[in-house]
OpenMM code with the backbone's topology and positions (N, CA, C; nanometers):
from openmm import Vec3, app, unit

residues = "UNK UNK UNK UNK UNK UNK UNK UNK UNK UNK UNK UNK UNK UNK UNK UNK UNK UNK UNK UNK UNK UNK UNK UNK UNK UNK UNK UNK UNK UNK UNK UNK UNK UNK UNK UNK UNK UNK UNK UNK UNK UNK UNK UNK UNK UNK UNK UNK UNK UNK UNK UNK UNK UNK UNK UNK UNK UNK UNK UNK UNK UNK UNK UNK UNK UNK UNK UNK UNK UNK UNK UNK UNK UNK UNK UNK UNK UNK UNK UNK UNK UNK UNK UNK UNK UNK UNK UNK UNK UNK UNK UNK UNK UNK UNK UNK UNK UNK UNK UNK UNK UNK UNK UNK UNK UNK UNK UNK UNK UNK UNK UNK UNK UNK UNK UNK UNK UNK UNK UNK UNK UNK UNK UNK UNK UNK UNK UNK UNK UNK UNK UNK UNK UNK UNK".split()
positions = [
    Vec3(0.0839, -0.1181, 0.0000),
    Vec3(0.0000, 0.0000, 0.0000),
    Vec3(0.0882, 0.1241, 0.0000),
    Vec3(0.0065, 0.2151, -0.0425),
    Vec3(0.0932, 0.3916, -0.0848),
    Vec3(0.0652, 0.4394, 0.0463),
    Vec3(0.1028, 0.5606, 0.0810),
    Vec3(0.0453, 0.6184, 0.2069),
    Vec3(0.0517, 0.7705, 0.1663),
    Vec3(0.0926, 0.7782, 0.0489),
    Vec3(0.1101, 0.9182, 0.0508),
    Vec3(0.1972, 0.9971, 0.1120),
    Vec3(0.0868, 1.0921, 0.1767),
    Vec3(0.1294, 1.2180, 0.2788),
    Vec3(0.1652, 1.1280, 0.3976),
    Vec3(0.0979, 1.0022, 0.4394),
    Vec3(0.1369, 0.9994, 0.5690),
    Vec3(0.2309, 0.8844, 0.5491),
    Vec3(0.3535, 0.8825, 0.4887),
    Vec3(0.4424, 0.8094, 0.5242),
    Vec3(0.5609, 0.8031, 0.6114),
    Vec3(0.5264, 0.9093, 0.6669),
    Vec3(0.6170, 0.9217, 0.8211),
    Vec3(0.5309, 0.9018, 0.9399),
    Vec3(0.4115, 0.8585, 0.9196),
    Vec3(0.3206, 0.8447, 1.0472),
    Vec3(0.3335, 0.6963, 1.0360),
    Vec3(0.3685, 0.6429, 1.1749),
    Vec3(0.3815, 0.4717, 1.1334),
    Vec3(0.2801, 0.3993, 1.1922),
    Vec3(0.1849, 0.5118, 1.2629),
    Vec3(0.0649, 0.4350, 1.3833),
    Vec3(-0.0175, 0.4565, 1.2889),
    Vec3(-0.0345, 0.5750, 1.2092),
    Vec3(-0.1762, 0.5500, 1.1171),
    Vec3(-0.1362, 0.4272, 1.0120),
    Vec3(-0.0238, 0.4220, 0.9264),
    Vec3(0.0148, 0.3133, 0.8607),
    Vec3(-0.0218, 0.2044, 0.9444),
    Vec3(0.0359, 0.1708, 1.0569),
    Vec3(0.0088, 0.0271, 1.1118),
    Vec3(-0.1664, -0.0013, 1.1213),
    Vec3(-0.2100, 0.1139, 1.1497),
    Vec3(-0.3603, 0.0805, 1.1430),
    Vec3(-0.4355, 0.0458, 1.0736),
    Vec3(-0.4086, 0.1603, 0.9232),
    Vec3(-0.4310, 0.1071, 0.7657),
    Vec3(-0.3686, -0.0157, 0.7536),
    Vec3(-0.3019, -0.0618, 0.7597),
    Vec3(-0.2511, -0.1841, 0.7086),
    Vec3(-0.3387, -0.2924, 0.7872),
    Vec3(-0.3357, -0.3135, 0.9325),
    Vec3(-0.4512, -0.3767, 0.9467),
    Vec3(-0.5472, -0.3987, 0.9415),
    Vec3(-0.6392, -0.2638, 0.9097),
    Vec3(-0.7772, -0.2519, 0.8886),
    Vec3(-0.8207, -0.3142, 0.7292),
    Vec3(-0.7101, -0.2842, 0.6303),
    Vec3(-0.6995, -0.3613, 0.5081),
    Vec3(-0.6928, -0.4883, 0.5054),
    Vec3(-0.6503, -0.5609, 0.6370),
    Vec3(-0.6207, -0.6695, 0.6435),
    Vec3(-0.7276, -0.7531, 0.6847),
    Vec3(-0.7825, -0.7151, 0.7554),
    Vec3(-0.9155, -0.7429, 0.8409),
    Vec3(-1.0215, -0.7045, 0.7206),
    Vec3(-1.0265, -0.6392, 0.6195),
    Vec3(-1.1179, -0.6210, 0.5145),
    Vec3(-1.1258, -0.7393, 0.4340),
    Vec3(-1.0161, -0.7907, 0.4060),
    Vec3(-0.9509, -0.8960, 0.2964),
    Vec3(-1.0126, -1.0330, 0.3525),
    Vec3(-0.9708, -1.0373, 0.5013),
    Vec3(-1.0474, -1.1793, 0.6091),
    Vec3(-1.1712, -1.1747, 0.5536),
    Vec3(-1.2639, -1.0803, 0.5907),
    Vec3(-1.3941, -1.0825, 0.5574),
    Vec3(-1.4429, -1.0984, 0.4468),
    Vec3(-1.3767, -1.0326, 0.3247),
    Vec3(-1.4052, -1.0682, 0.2008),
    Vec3(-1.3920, -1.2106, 0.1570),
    Vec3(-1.2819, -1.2822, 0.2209),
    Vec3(-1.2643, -1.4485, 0.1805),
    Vec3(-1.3642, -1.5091, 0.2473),
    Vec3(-1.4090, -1.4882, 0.4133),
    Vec3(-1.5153, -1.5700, 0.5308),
    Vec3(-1.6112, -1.5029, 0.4063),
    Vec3(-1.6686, -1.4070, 0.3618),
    Vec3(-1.8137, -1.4120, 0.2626),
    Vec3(-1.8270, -1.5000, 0.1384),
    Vec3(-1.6827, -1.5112, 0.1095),
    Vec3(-1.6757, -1.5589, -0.0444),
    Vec3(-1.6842, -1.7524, -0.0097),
    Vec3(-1.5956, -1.7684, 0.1319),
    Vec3(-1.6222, -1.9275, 0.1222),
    Vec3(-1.7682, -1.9251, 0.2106),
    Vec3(-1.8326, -1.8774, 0.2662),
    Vec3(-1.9552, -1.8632, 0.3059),
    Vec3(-2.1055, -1.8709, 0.2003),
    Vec3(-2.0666, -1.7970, 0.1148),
    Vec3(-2.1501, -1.8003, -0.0059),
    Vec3(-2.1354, -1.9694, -0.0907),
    Vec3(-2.0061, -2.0221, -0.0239),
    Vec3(-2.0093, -2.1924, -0.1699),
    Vec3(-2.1422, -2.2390, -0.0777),
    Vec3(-2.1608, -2.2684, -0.2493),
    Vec3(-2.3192, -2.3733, -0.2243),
    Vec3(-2.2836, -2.5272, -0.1953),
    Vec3(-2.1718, -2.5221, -0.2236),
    Vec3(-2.1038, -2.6905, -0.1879),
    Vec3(-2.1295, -2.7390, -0.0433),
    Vec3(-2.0863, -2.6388, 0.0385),
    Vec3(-2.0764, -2.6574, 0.1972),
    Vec3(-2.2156, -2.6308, 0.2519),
    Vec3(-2.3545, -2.5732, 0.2109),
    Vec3(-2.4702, -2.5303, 0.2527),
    Vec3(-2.5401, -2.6879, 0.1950),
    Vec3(-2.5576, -2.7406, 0.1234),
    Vec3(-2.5720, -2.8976, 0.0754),
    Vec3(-2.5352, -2.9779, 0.1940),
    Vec3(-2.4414, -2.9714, 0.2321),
    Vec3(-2.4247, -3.0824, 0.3313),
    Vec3(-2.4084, -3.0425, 0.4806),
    Vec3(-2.4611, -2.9555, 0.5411),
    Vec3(-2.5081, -2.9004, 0.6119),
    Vec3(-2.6680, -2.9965, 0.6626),
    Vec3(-2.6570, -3.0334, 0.8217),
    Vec3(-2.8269, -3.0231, 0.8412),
    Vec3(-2.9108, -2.9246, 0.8628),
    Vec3(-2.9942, -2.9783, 0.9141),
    Vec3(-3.1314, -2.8391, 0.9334),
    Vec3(-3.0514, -2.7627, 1.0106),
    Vec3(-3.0934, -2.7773, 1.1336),
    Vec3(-3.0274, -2.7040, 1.2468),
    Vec3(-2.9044, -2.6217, 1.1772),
    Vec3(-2.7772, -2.6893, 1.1272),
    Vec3(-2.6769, -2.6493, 1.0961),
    Vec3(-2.7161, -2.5192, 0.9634),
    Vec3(-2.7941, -2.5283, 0.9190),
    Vec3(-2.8345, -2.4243, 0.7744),
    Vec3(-2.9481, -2.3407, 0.8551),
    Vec3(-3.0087, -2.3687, 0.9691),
    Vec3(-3.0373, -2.2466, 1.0189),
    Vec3(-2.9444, -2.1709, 1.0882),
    Vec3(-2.8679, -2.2079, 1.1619),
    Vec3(-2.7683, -2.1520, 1.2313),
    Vec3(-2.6310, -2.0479, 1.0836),
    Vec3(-2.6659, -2.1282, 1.0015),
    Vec3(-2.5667, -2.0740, 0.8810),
    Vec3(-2.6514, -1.9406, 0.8345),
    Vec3(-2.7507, -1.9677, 0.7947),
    Vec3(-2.8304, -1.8448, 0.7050),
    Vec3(-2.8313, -1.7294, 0.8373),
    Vec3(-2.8841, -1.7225, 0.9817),
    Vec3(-2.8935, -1.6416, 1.0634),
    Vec3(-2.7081, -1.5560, 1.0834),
    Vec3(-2.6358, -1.6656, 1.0742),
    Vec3(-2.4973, -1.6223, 1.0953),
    Vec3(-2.4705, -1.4958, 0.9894),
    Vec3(-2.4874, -1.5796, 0.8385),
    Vec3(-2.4592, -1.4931, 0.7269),
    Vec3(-2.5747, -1.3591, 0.6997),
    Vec3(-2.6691, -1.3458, 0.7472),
    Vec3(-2.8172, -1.2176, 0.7542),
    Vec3(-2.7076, -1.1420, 0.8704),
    Vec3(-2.6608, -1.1691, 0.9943),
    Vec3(-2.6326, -1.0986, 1.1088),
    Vec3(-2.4835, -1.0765, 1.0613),
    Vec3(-2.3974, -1.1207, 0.9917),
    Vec3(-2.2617, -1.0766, 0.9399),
    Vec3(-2.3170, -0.9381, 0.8484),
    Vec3(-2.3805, -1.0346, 0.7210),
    Vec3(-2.4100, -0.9010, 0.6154),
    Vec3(-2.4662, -0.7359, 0.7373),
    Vec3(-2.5847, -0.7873, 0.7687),
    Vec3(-2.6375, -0.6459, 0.8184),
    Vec3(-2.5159, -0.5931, 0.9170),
    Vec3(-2.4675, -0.6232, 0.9873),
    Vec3(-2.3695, -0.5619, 1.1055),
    Vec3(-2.2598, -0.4859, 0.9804),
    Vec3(-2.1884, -0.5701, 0.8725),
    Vec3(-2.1211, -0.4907, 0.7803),
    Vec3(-2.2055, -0.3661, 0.7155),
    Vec3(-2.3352, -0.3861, 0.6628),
    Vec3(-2.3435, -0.2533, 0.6322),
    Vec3(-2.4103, -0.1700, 0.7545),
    Vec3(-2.4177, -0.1945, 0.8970),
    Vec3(-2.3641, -0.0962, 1.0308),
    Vec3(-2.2712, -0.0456, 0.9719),
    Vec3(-2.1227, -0.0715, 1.0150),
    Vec3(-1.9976, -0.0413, 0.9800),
    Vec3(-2.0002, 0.0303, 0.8367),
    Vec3(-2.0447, -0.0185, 0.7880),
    Vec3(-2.0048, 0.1010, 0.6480),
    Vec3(-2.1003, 0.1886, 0.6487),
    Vec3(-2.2107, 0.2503, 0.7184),
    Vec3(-2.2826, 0.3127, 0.7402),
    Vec3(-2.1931, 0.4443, 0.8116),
    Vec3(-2.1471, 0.3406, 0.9521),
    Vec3(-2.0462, 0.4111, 1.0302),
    Vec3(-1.9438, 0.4898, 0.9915),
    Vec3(-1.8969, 0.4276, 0.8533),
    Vec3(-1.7712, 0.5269, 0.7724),
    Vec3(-1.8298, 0.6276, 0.6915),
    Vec3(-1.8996, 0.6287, 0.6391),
    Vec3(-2.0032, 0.7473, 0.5672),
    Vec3(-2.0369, 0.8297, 0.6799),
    Vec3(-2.0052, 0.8264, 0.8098),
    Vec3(-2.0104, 0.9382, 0.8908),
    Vec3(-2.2255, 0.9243, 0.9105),
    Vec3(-2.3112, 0.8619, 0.8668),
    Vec3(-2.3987, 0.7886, 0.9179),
    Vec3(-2.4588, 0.7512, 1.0177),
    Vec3(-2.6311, 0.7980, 1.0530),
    Vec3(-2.6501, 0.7156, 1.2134),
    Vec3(-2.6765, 0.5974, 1.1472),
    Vec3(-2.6410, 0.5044, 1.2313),
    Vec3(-2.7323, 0.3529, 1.1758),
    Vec3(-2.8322, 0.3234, 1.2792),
    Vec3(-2.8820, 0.3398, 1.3206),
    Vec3(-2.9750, 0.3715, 1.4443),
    Vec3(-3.0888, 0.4018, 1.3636),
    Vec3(-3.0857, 0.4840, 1.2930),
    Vec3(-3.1981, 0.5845, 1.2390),
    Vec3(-3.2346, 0.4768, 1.1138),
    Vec3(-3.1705, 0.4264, 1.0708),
    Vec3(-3.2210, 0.3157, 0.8798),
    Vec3(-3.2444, 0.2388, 0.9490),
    Vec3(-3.2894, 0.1520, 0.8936),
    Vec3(-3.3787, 0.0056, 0.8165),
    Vec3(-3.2318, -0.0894, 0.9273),
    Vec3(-3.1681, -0.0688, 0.8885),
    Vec3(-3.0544, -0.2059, 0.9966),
    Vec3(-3.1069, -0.2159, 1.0935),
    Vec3(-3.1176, -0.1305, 1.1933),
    Vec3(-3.1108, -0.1659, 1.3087),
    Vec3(-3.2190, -0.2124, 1.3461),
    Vec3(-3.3614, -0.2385, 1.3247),
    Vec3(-3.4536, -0.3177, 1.2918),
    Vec3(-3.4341, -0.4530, 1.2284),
    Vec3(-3.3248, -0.4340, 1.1375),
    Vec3(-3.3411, -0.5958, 1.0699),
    Vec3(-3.2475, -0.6528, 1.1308),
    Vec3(-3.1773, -0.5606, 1.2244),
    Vec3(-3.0460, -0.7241, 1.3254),
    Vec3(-3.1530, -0.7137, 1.4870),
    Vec3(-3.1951, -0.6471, 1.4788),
    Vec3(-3.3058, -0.6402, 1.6107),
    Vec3(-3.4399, -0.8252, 1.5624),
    Vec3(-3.4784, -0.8069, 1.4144),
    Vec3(-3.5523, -0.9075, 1.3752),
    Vec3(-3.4270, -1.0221, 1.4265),
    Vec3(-3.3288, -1.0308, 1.3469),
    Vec3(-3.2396, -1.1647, 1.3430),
    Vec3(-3.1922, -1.1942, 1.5012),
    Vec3(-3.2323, -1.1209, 1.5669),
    Vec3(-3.1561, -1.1901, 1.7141),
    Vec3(-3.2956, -1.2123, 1.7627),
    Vec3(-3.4244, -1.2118, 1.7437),
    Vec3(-3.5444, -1.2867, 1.7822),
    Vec3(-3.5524, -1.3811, 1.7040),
    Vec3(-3.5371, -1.4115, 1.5786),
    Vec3(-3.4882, -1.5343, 1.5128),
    Vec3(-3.3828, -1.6506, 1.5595),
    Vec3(-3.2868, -1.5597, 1.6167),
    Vec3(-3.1887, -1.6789, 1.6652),
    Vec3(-3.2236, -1.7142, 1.8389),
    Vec3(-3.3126, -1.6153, 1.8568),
    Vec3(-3.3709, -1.7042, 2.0079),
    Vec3(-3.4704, -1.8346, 1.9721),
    Vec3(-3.5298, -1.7670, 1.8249),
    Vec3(-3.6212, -1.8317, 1.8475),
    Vec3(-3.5822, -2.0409, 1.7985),
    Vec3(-3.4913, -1.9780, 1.6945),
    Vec3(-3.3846, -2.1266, 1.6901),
    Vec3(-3.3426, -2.1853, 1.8327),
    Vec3(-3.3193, -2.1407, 1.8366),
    Vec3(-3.2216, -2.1752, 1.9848),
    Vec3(-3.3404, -2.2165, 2.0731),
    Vec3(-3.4732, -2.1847, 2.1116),
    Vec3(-3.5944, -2.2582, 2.1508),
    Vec3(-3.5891, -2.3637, 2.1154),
    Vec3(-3.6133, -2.3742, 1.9805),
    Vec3(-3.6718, -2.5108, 1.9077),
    Vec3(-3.5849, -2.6474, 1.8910),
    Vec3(-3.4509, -2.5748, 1.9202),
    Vec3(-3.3642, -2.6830, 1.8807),
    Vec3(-3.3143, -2.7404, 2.0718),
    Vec3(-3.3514, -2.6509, 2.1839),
    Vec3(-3.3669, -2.6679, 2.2683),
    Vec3(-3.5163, -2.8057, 2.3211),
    Vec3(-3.5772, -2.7636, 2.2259),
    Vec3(-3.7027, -2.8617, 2.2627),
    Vec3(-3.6901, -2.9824, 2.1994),
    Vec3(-3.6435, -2.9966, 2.1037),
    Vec3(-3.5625, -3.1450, 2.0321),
    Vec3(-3.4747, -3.2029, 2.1344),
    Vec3(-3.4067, -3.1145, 2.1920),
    Vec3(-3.2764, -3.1926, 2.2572),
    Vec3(-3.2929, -3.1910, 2.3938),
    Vec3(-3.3632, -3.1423, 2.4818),
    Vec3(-3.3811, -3.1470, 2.6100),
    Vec3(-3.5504, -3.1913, 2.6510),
    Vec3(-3.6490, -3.1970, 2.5619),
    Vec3(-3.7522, -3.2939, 2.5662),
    Vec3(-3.7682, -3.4048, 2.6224),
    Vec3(-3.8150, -3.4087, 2.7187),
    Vec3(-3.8093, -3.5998, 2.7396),
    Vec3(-3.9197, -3.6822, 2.6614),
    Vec3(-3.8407, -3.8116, 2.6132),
    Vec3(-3.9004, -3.8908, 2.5412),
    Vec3(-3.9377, -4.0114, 2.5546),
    Vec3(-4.0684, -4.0611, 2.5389),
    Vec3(-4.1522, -4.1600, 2.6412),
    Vec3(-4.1141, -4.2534, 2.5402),
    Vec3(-4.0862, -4.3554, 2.6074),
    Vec3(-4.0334, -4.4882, 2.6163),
    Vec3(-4.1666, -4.5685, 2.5926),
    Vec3(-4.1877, -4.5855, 2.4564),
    Vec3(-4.3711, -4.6722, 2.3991),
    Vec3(-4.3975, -4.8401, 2.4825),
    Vec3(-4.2862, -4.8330, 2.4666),
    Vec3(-4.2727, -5.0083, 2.5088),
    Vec3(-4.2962, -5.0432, 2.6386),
    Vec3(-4.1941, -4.9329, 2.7244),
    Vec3(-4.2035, -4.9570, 2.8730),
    Vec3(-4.3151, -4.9178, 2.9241),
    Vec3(-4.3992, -4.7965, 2.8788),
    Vec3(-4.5163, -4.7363, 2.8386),
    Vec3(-4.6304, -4.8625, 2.8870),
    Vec3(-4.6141, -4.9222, 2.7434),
    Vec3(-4.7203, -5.0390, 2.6914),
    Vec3(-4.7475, -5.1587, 2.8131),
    Vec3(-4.6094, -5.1940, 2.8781),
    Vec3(-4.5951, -5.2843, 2.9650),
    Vec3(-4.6543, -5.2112, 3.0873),
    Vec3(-4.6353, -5.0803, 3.1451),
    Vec3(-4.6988, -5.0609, 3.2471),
    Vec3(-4.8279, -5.0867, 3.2864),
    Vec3(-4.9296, -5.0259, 3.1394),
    Vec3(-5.0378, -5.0275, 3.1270),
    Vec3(-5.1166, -5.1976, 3.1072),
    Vec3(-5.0154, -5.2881, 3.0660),
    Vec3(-5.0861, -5.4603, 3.0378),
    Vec3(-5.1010, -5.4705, 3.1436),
    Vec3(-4.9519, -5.4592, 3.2483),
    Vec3(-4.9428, -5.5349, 3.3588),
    Vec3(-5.0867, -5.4901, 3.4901),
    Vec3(-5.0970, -5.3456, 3.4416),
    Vec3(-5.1903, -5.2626, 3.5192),
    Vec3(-5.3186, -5.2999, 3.5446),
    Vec3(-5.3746, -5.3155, 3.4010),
    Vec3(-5.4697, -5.4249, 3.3250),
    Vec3(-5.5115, -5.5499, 3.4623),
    Vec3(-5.3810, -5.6231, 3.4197),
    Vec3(-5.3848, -5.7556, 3.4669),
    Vec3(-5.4017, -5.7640, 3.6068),
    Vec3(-5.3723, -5.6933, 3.6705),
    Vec3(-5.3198, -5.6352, 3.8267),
    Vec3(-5.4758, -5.6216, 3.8690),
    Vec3(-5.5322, -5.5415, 3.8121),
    Vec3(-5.7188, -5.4865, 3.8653),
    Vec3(-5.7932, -5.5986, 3.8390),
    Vec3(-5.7574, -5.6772, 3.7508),
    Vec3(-5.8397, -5.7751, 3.6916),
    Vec3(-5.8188, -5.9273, 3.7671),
    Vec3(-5.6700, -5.8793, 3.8387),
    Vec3(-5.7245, -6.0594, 3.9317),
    Vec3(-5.6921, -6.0213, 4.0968),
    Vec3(-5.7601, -5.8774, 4.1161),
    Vec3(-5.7694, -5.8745, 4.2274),
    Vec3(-5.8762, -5.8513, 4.2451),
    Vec3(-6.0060, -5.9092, 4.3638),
    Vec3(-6.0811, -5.8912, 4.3448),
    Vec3(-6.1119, -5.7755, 4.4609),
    Vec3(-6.1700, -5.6497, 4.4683),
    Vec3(-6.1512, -5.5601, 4.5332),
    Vec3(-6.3058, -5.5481, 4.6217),
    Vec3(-6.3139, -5.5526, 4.6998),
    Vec3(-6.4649, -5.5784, 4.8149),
    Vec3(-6.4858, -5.4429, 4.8812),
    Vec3(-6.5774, -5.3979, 4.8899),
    Vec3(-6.6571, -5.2783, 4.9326),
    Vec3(-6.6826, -5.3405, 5.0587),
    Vec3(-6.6611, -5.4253, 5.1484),
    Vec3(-6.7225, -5.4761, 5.2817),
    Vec3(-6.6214, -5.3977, 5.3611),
    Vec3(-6.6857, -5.3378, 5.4684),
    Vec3(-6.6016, -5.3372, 5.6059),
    Vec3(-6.5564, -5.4326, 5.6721),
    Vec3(-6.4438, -5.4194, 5.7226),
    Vec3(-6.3691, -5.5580, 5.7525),
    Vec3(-6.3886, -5.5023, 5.9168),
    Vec3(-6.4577, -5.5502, 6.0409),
    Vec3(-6.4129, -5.5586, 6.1782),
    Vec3(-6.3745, -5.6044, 6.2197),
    Vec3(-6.2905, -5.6122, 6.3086),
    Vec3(-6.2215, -5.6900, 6.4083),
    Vec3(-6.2533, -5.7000, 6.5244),
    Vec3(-6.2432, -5.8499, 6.5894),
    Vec3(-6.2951, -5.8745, 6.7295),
    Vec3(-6.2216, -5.8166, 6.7978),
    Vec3(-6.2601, -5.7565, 6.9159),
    Vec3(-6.1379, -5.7300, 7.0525),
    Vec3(-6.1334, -5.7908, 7.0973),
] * unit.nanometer
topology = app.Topology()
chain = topology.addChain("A")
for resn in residues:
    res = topology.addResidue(resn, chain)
    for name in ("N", "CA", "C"):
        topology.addAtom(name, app.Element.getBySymbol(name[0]), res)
């Protein structure tokens, strides 16, 4: 990179140079983010968690470039649509909570309670008599 005028400033250089650098990261995480190769073999869960990731990357970047245009982002359309995506990712995070921490009834052991239960009322014979005892 050129720097121009500021090539005797080495803290703004070091900054530019990283901030370019950190531009370049992001441009590759969007570009291998976007292959349709890796969204294919992905499960559910995993491609919801992907699409919410990539909606909450995109919108937060154009925050930030909002932010460099000297920009409120407060005031547009963003901050509403990452306000939507983080009730979206609660609401994932519910559902995939209720799959995995659900308890799940056991049909069989189920089935056997209820035969044996069956069988249990049916050969006992149960008497409405008062029972006294002599003193």
């Amino acid at each position: 990179m050129e720097f121009g005028d500021l090539k005797d400033d080495k803290v703004i250089q070091e900054k530019l140079t990283s901030f370019h650098e950190s531009v370049e990261k992001i441009g590759d995480l969007i570009n291998t983010l976007l292959n349709a190769d890796i969204y294919d073999k992905l499960s559910l869960k995993e491609k919801v968690d992907y699409d919410l990731f990539l909606a909450y990357s995109l919108n937060t970047l154009y925050w930030l470039y909002l932010r460099t245009k000297n920009e409120d982002p407060s005031k547009s359309d963003v901050k509403n649509q990452l306000g939507r995506i983080k009730e979206y990712m609660k609401k994932a995070k519910q559902a995939h909570e209720r799959q995995t921490i659900r308890p799940k009834l056991d049909q069989e052991a189920a089935g056997r309670f209820i035969k044996h239960g069956i069988n249990f009322k049916n050969d006992q014979q149960v008497s409405n008599k008062i029972i006294k005892f002599s003193d």
